[in-house]
C-alpha positions in Angstrom: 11.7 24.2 14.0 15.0 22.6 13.6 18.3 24.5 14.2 18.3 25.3 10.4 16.9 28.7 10.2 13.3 28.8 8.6 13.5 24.9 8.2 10.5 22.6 8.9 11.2 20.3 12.0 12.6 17.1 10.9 10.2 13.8 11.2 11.3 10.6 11.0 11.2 9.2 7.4 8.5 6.1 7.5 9.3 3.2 4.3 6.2 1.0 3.8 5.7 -0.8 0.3 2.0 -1.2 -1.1 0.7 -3.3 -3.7 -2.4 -3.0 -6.4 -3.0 -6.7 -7.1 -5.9 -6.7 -10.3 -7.4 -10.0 -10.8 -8.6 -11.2 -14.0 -11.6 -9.0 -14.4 -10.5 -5.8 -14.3 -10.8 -5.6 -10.1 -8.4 -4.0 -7.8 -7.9 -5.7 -4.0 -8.4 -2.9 -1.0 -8.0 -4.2 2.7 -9.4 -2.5 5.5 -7.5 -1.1 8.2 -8.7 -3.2 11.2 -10.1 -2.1 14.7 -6.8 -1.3 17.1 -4.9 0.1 14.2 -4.5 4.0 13.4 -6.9 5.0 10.7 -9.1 2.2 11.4 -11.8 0.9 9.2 -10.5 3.2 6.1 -8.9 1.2 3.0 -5.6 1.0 1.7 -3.6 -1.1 -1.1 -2.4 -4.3 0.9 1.6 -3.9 2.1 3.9 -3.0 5.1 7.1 -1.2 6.2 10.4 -2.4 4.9 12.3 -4.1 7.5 16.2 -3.2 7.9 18.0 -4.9 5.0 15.4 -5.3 3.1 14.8 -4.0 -0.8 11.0 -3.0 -1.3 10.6 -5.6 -3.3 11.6 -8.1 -0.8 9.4 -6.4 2.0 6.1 -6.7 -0.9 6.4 -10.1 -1.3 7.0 -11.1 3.1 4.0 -8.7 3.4 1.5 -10.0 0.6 2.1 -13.4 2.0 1.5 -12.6 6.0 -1.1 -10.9 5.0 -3.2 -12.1 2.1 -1.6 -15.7 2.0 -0.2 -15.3 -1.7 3.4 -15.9 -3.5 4.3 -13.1 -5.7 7.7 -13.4 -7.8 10.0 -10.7 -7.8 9.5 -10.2 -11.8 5.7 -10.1 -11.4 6.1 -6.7 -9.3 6.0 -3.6 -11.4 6.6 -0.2 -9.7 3.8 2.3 -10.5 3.8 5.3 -8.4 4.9 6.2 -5.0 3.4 8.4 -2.2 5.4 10.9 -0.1 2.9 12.0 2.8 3.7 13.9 6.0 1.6 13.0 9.0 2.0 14.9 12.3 4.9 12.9 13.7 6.3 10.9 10.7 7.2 11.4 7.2 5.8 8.0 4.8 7.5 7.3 1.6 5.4 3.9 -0.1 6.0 3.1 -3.9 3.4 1.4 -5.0 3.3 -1.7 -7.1 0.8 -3.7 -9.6 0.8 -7.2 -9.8 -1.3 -9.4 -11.8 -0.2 -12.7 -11.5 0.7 -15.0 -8.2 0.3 -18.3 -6.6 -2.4 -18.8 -3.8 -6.0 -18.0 -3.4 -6.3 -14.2 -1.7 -7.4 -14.8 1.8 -7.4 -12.7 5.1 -5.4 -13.9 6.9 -4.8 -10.4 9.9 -8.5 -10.2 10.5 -8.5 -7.1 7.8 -11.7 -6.8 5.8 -10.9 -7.6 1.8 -12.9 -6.3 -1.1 -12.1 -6.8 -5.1 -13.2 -3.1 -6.3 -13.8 -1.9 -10.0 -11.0 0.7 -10.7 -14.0 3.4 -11.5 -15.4 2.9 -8.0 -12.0 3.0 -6.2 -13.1 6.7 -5.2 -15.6 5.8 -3.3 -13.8 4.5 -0.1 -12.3 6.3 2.4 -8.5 5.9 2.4 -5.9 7.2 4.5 -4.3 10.3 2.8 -1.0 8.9 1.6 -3.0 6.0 -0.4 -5.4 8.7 -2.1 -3.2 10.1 -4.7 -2.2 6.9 -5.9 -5.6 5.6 -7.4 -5.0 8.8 -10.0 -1.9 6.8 -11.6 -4.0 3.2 -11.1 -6.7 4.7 -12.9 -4.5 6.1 -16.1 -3.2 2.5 -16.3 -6.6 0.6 -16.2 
């Protein structure tokens, strides 16, 4: 507990930016957390944290690059939904954005698994809490 009577202990506030990217048929990208990483092997809509001085928006399109290889333009991202999660020892804010268009063939490119998942079936893999609440919103829009 804080000094604040009856107040939860503060955590450090955690901003990471995720993506939906749907490609022409309907499909929705997932990457797998890789081996070394906490929550390993579950799946998660591609993204990062947002470095200092960055806008979300800014962060999206450094992380979909590093990480998938792709060029998204700024007008191409359109917020969606956004997760507030508390782990144990941080507190993770992450808007999430869908994107349909960009330049580049989608490619690993951080050793992450990558599967192209039909929005009914995005259920069906494990994801890490904060990422579960936001197929609910991706499936009203698809």
């Amino acid at each position: 507990m804080d000094e604040r009577k009856g107040a939860p202990e503060l955590k450090k506030l955690v901003l990471v930016v995720a993506c939906a990217l749907v490609d022409m048929d309907g499909r929705v990208l997932l990457a797998q957390r890789p081996e070394g990483k906490s929550m390993a092997g579950l799946w998660e809509f591609p993204g990062g944290k947002v470095d200092p001085g960055e806008v979300p928006e800014q962060a999206l399109i450094r992380e979909l690059n590093e990480e998938l290889g792709i060029t998204v333009a700024p007008p191409c991202l359109a917020p969606l939904s956004f997760a507030s999660h508390g782990y144990e020892t941080f507190h993770l804010l992450m808007p999430l954005y869908i994107c349909r268009r960009w330049e580049g063939q989608v490619q690993s490119r951080e050793g992450q698994a990558l599967k192209w998942v039909r929005p009914a079936d995005l259920r069906s893999y494990a994801m890490p809490p904060a990422d579960e609440p936001l197929v609910a919103a991706l499936l009203d829009l698809l």
